[in-house]
C-alpha positions as CSV (number, residue, x, y, z in Angstrom):
1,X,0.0,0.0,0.0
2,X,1.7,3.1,-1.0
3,X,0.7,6.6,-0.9
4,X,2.4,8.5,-3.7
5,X,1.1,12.0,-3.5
6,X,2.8,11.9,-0.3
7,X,5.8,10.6,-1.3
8,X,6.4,12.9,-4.2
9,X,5.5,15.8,-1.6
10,X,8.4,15.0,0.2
11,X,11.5,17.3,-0.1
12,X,14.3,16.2,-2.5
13,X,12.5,12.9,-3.5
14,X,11.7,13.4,-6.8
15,X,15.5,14.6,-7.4
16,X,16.8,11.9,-5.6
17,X,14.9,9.4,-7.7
18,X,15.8,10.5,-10.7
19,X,18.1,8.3,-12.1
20,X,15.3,5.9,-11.9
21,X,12.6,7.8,-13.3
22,X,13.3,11.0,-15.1
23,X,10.7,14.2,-15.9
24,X,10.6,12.4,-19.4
25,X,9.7,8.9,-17.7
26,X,6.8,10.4,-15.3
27,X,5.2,12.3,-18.1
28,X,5.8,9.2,-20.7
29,X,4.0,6.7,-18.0
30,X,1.0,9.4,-18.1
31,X,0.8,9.6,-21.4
32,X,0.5,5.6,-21.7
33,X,-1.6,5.3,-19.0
34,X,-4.4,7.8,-18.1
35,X,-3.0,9.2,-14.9
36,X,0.2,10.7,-13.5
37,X,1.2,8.5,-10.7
38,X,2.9,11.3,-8.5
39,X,-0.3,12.7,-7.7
40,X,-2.4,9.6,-6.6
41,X,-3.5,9.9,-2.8
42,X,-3.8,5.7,-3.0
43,X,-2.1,2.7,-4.5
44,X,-2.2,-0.8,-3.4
45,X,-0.8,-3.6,-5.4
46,X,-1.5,-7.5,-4.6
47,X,0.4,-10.4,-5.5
48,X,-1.0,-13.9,-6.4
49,X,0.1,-16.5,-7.8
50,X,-1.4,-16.4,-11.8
51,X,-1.4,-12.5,-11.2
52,X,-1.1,-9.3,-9.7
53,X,-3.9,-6.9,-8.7
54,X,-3.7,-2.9,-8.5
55,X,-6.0,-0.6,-7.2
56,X,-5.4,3.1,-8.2
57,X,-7.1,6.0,-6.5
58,X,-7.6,8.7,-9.6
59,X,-5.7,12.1,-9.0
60,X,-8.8,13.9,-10.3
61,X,-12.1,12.2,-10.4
62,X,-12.1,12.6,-14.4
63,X,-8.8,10.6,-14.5
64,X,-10.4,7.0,-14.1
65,X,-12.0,7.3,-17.7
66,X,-8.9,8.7,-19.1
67,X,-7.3,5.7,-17.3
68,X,-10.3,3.5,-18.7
69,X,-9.7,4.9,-22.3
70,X,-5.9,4.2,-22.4
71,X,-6.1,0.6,-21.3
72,X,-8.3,-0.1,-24.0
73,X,-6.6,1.3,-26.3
74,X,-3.5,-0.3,-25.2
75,X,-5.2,-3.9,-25.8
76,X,-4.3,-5.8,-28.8
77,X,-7.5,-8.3,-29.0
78,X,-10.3,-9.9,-27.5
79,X,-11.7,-6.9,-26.1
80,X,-14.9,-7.4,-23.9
81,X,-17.0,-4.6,-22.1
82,X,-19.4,-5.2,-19.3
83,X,-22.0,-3.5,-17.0
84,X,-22.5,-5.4,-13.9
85,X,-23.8,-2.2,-11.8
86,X,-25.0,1.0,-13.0
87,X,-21.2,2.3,-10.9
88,X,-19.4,-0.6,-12.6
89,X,-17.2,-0.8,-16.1
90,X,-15.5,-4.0,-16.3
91,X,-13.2,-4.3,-19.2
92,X,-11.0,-7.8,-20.4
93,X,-8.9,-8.2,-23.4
94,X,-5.2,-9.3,-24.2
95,X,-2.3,-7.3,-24.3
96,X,1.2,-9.1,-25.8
97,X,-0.4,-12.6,-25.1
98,X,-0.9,-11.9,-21.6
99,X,-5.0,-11.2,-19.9
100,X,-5.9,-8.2,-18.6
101,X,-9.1,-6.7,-16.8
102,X,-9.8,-3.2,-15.8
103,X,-12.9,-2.4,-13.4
104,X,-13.5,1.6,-13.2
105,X,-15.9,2.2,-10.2
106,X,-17.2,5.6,-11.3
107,X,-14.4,8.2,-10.5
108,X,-13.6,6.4,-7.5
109,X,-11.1,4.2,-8.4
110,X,-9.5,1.7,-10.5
111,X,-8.7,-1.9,-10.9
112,X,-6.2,-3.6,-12.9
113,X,-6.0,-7.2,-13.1
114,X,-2.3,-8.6,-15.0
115,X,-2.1,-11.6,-15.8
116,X,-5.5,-13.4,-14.2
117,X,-8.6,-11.0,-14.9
118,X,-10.9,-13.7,-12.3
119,X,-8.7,-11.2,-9.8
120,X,-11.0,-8.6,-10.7
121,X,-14.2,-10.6,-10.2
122,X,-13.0,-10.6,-6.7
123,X,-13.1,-7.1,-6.4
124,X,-16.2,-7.4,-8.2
125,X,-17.5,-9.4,-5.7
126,X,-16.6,-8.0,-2.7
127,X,-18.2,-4.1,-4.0
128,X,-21.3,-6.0,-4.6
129,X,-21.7,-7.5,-1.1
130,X,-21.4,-11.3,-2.7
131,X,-18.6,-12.1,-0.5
132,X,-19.5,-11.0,3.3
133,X,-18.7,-14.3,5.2
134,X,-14.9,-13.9,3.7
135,X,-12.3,-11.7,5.3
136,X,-10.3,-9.2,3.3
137,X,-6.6,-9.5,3.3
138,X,-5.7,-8.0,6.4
139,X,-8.8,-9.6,8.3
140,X,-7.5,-13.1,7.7
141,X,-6.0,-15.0,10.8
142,X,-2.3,-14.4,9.7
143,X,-2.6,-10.5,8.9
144,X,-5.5,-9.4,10.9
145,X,-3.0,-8.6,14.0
146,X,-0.7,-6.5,12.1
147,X,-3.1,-4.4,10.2
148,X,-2.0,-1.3,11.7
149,X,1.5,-2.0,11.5
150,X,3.5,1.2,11.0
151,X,0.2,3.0,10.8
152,X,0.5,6.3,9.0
153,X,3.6,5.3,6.5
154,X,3.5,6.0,3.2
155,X,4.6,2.7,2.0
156,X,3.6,-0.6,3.5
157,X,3.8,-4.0,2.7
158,X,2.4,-7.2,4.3
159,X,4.0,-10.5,3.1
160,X,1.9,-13.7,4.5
161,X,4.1,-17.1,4.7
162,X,5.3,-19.5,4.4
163,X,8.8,-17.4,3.4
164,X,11.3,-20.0,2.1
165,X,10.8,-18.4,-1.0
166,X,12.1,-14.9,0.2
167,X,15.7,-16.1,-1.8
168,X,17.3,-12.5,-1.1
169,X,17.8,-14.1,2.7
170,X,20.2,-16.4,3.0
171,X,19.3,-19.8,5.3
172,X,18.0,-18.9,8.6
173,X,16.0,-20.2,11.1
174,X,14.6,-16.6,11.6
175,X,12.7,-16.9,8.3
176,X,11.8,-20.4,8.1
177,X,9.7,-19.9,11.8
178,X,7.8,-16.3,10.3
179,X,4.6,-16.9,9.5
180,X,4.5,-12.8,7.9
181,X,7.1,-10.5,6.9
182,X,5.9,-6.7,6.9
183,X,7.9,-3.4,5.7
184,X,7.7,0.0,5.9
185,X,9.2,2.8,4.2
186,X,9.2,6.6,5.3
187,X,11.2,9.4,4.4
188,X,12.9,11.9,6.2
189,X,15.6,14.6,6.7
190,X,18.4,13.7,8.8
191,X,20.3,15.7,11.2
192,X,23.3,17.7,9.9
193,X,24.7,14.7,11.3
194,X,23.0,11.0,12.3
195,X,24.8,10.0,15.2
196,X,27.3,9.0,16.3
197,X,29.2,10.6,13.2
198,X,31.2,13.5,13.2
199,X,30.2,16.5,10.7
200,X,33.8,15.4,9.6
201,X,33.3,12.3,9.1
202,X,30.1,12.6,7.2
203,X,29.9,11.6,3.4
204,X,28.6,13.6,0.3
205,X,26.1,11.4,-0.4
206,X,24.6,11.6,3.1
207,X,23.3,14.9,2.3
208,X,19.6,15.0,0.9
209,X,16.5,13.2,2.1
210,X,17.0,9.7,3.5
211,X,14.8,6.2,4.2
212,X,14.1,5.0,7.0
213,X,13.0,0.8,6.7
214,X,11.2,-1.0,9.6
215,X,11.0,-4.8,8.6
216,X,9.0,-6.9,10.8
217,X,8.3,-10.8,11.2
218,X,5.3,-12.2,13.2
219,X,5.8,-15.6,14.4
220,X,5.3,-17.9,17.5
221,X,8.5,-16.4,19.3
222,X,9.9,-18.5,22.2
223,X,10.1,-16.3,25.5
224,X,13.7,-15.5,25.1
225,X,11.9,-13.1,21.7
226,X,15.1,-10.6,22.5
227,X,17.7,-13.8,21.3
228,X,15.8,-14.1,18.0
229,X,15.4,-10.1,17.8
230,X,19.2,-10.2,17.3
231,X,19.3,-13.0,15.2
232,X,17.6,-10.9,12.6
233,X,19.8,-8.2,13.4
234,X,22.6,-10.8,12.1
235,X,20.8,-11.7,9.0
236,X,20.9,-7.9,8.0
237,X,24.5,-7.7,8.7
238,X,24.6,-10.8,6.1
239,X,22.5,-9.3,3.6
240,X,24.0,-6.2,3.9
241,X,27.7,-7.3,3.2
242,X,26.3,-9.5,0.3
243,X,27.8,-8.8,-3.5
244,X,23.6,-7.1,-3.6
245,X,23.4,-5.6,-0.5
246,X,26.8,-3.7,-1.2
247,X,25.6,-2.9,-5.2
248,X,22.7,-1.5,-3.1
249,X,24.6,0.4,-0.8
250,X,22.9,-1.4,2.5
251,X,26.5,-1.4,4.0
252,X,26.4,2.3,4.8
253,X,23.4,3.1,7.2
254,X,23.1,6.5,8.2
255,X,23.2,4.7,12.1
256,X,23.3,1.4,13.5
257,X,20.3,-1.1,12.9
258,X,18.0,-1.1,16.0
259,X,16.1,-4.2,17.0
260,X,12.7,-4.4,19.3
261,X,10.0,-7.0,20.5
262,X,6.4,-5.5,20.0
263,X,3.6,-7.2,22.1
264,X,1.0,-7.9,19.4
265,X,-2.8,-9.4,20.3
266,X,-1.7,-12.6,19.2
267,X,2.0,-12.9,21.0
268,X,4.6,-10.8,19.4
269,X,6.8,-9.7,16.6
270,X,10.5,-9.2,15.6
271,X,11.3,-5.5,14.7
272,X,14.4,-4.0,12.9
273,X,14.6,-0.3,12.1
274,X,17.2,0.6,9.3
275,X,17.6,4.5,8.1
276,X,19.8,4.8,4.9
277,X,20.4,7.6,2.6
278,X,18.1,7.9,-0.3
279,X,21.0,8.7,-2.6
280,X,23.4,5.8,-2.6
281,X,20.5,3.2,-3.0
282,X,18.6,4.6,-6.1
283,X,22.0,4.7,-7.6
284,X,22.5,1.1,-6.7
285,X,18.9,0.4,-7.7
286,X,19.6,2.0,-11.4
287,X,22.6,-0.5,-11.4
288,X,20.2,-3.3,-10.9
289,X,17.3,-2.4,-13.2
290,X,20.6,-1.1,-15.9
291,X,18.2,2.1,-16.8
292,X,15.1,4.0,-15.7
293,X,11.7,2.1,-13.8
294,X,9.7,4.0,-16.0
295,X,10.8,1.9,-19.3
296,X,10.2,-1.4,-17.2
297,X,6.5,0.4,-16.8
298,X,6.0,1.3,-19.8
299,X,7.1,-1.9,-21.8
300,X,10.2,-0.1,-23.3
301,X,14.2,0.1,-23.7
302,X,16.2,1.3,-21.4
303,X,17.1,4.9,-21.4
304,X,20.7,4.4,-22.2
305,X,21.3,1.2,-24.4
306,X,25.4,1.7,-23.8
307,X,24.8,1.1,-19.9
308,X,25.0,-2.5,-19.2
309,X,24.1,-3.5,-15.7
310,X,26.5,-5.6,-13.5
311,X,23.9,-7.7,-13.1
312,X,22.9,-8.4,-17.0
313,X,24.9,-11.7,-16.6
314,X,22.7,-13.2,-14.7
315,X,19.3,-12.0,-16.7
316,X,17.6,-14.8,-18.5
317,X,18.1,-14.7,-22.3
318,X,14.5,-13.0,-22.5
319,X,15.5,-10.4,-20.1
320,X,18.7,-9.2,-21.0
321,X,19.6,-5.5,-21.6
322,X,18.8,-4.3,-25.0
């Protein structure tokens, strides 16, 4: 769940992110798709396993037709348009071999469905009051006690288990037990100088708005929670000196990791709170994307076809850097 009109409002974010996404990118992304994404109070994307779900609040009310209009225009066949309430436009259709499903709810909002449009039947269902017996996301037994984690964030992010498949994280016992993973993502100005540096000692590309990252797992936590608090704290360090974690700059925090148990209605959770500077890590992002986001979003080349990332060796055939 992100917020990006707040994110964007933020000082020296936009700058700071634009080696990923450029003036040019922002405005070719509206153009493509109906809406500039800077000045959407509410997104929230969805995962699953045949697809992935968003739901985009409009910027302006007469956005969600504009968004509506360029989605179908974007679609290459099989286009179907439906009705199922007078405050309903469903739309399905194929776009480079792959199903796609819109659902406008008057100038409320917006529903994409890639990859599996029966996602946006779901939504479908649940505005139409077919559904009230089944719990939403964050209602469910594993969520439903960590709903208002990090409450007020602009970013958030709940991740259910099982997490073996989290392969960023090397082996650890720490991951295997979770039964959730959750994130969030602020950003803020630091001091002149995070402590406990020296204004001597701080470096260039400290300066400007920084991150600050709380990662959290739920799990049933023996009663020495404090032991396995610092566990995580290790796995960070490991992550953090890994061949990605330095590309990524995660070896130079602004301050040491800190680690806390929270008391949660069904036992408690593991809590780590990283704050890094913006900077460094879009740069290292850029490295691992080798050009802007808003190509990736928009379906085309990199911005710069002469920079090859360090990573392009290990791309797929069908992914590597034109």
């Amino acid at each position: 769940m992100a917020h990006p009109e707040r994110i964007a409002a933020a000082p020296g974010v936009l700058e700071a992110l634009a080696p990923l996404v450029s003036d040019d990118g922002w405005s070719r992304f509206t153009e493509r798709n109906g809406f500039d994404p800077r000045r959407s109070p509410t997104l929230l994307a969805a995962g699953f396993e045949l697809g992935t779900l968003y739901l985009i609040e409009p910027p302006e009310p007469a956005h969600g037709r504009s968004m509506e209009e360029r989605f179908r225009e974007r679609l290459s066949h099989g286009e179907v348009v439906a009705r199922p309430h007078p405050a309903l436009t469903r739309v399905q259709g194929v776009l480079a071999g792959t199903p796609q499903a819109l659902l406008r709810v008057e100038d409320r909002f917006v529903a994409h469905a890639d990859g599996d449009p029966s996602l946006i039947r779901i939504v479908e269902g649940f505005l139409l009051g077919r559904f009230t017996k089944t719990p939403s996301a964050l209602r469910g037994a594993t969520l439903r006690a960590h709903a208002t984690f990090a409450d007020g964030a602009p970013l958030r992010a709940w991740i259910p288990g099982p997490l073996d498949d989290l392969s960023v994280f090397p082996d650890s016992e720490v991951f295997h037990t979770a039964t959730a993973a959750l994130v969030a993502l602020e950003l803020f100005e630091p001091p002149p100088c995070a402590p406990p540096c020296s204004p001597d000692a701080r470096r260039p590309e400290h300066d400007g708005p920084a991150l600050r990252i709380q990662l959290a797992l739920a799990g049933p936590w023996s009663s020495d929670a404090d032991a396995d608090a610092a566990s995580l704290e290790q796995l960070w360090h490991v992550v953090a000196r890994s061949a990605l974690g330095r590309l990524l700059r995660l070896d130079g925090p602004l301050s040491p990791p800190r680690t806390q148990v929270v008391p949660t209605e069904d036992g408690v959770r593991l809590e780590l709170v990283l704050e890094l500077p913006l900077a460094p890590l879009v740069h290292g992002l850029h490295e691992v994307v080798a050009g802007e986001l808003s190509d990736v979003f928009a379906g085309g080349p990199a911005a710069d076809p002469a920079h090859v990332s360090p990573l392009a060796a290990f791309r797929r055939p069908t992914e590597a850097v034109d």
